[in-house]
LUMVO-50400 format. One line per 5 residues: their letters; for each residue x, y, z of N, C-alpha, C, O. Coordinates in Angstrom, 3 decimals, padded with zeros to 6 digits. Example, Ala and Ser with C-alpha at 12.3 -4.5 7.8 and 13.67 -1.06 7.14 Angstrom:
REM LUMVO-50400
AS> 013.190:-005.690:007.800:012.300:-004.500:007.800:013.200:-003.300:007.800:014.236:-003.319:008.465  012.850:-002.250:007.080:013.670:-001.060:007.140:012.900:000.030:007.870:013.409:001.138:008.039
This chain:
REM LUMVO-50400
XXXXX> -156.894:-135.289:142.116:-157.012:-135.735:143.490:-156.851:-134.539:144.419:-156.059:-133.637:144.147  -157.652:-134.533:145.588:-157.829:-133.184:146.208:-156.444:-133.441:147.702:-155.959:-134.571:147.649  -156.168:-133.010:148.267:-155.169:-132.974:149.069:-155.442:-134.187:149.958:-154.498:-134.898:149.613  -155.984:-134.760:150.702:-156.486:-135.428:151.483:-156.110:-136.717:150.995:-155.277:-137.429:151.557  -156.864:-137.086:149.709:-156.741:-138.732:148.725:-154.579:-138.019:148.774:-153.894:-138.309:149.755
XXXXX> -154.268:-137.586:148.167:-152.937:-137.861:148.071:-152.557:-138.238:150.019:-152.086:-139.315:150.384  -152.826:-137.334:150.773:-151.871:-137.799:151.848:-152.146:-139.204:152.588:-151.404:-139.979:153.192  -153.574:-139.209:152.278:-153.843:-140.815:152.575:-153.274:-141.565:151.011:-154.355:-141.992:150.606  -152.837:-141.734:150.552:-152.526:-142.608:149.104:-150.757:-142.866:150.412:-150.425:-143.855:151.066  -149.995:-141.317:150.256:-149.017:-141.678:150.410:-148.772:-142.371:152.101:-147.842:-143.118:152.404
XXXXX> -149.778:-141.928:152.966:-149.486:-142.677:154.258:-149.885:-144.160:153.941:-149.352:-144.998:154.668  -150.523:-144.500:153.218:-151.243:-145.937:152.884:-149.588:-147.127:152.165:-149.342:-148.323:152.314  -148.817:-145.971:151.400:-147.416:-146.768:150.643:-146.510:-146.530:152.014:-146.005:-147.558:152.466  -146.323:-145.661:152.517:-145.681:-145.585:153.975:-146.138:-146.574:154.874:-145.175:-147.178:155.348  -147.062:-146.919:155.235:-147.609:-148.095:155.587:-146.988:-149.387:155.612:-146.501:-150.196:156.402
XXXXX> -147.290:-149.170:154.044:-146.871:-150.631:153.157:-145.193:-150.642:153.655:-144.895:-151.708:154.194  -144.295:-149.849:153.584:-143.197:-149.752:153.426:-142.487:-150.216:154.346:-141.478:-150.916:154.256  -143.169:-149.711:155.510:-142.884:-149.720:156.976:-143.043:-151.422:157.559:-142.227:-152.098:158.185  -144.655:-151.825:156.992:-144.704:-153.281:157.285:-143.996:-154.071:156.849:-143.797:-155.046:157.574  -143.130:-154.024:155.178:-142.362:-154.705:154.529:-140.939:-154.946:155.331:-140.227:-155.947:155.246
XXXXX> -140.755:-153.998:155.977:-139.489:-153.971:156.858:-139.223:-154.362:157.629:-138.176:-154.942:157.915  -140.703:-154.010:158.569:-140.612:-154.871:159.492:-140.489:-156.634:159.275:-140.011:-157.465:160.047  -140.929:-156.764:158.326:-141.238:-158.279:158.090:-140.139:-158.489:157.934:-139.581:-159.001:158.904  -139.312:-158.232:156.739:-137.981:-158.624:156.651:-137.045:-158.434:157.944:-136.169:-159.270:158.164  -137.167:-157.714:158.503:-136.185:-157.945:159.740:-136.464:-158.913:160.913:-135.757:-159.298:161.845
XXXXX> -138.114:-159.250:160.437:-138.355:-160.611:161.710:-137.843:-161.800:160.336:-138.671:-162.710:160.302  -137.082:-161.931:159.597:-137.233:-162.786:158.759:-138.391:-163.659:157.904:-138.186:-164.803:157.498  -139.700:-162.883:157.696:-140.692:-163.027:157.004:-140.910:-162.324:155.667:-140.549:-161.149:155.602  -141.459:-162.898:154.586:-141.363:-161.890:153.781:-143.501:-161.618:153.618:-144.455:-162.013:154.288  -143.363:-160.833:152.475:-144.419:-159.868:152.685:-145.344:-160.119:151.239:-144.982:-159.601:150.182
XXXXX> -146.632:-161.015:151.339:-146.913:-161.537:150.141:-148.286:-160.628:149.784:-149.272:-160.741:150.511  -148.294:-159.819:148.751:-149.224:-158.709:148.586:-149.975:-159.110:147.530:-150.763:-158.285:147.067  -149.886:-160.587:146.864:-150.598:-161.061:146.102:-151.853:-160.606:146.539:-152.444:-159.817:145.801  -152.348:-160.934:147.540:-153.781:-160.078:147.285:-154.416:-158.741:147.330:-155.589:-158.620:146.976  -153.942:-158.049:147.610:-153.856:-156.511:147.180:-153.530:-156.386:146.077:-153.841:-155.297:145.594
XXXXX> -152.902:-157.205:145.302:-152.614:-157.099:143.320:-153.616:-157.880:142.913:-153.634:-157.659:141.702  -154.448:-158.638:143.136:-155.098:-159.209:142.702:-156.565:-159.066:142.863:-157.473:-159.729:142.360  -156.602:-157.920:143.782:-157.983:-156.634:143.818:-158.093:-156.161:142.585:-159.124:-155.983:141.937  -156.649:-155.901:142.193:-156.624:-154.726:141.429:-157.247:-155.056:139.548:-156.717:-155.980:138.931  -158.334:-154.213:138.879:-158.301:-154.738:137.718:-158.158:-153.663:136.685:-158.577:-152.506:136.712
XXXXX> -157.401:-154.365:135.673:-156.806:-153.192:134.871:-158.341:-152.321:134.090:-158.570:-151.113:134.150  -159.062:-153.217:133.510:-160.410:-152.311:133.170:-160.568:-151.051:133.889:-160.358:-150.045:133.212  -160.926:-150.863:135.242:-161.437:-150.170:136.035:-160.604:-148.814:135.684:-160.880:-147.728:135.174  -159.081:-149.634:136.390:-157.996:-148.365:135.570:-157.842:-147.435:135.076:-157.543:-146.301:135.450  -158.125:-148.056:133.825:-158.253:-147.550:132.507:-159.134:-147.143:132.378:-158.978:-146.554:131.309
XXXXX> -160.611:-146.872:132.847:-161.748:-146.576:132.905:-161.383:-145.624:133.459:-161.686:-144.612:132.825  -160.636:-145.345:134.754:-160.887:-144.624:135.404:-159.489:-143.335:134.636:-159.872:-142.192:134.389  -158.559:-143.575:134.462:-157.812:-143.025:133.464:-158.659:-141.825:132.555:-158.759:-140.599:132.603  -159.154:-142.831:131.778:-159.932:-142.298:130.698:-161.027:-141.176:130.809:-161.059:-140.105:130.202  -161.997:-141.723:131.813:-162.699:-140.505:132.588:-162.117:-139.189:132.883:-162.660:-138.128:132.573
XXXXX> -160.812:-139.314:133.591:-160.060:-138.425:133.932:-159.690:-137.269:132.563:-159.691:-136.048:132.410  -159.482:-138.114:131.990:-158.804:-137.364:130.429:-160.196:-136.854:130.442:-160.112:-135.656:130.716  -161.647:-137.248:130.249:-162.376:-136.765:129.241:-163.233:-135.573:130.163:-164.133:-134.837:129.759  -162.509:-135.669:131.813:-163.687:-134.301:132.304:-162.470:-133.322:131.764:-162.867:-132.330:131.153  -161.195:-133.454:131.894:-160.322:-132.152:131.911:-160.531:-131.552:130.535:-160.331:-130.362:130.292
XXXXX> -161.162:-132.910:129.185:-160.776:-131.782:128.198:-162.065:-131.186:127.595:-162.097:-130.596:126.515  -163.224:-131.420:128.479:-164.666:-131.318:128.355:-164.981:-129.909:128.300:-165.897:-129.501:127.585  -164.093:-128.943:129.195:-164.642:-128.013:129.441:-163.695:-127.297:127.971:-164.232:-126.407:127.312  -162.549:-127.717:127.671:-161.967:-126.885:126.310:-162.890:-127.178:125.145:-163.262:-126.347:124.317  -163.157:-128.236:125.175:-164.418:-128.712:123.939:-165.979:-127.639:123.966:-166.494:-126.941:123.092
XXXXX> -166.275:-127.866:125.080:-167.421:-126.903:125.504:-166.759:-125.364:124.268:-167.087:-124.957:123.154  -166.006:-125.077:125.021:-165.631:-123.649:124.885:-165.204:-123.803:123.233:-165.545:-122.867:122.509  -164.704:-124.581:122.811:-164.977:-124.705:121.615:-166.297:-124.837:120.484:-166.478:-124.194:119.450  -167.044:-125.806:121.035:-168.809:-125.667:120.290:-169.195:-124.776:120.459:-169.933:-124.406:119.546  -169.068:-123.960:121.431:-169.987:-122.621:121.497:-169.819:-121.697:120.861:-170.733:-120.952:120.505
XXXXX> -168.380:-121.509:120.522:-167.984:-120.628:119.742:-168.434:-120.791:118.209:-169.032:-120.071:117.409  -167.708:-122.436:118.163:-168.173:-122.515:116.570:-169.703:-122.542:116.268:-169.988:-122.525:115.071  -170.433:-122.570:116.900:-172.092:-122.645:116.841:-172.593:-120.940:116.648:-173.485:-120.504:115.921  -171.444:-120.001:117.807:-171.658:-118.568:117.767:-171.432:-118.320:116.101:-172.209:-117.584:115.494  -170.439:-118.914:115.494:-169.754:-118.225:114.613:-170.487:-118.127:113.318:-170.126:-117.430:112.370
XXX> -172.087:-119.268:113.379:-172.838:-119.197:112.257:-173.787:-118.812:112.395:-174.528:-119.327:111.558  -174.275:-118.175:112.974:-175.031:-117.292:113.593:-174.256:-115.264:113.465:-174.921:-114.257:113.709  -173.257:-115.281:113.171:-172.514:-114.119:113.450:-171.339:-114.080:112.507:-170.536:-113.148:112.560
């Protein structure tokens, strides 16, 4: 995540934090069922997974090439 997605991620839970408080101090509480219920674990994990497979793409790269150099040489 590049600087920007984090400070909006964390002003977005600051947000959240801030409204929760407020609510509780007007004596309301704060039902986020639907903001959890956006959420789907597939995607997640999809998106997880992606993550894993660009970071280790480029060590793999650098690995085939070599071993491809190495029969050749």
């Amino acid at each position: 995540m590049n600087k920007f997605a984090r400070l909006a991620a964390r002003l977005a839970a600051m947000g959240a934090v801030v409204a929760a408080g407020a609510a509780n101090a007007a004596g309301t509480s704060v039902d986020a069922s639907g903001v959890l219920a956006g959420i789907d674990s597939t995607s997640v994990v999809t998106a997880i997974v992606a993550a894993g497979a660009i970071m280790a793409l480029p060590g793999f790269a650098k690995w085939a090439i070599k071993k491809t150099a190495s029969f050749f040489g």
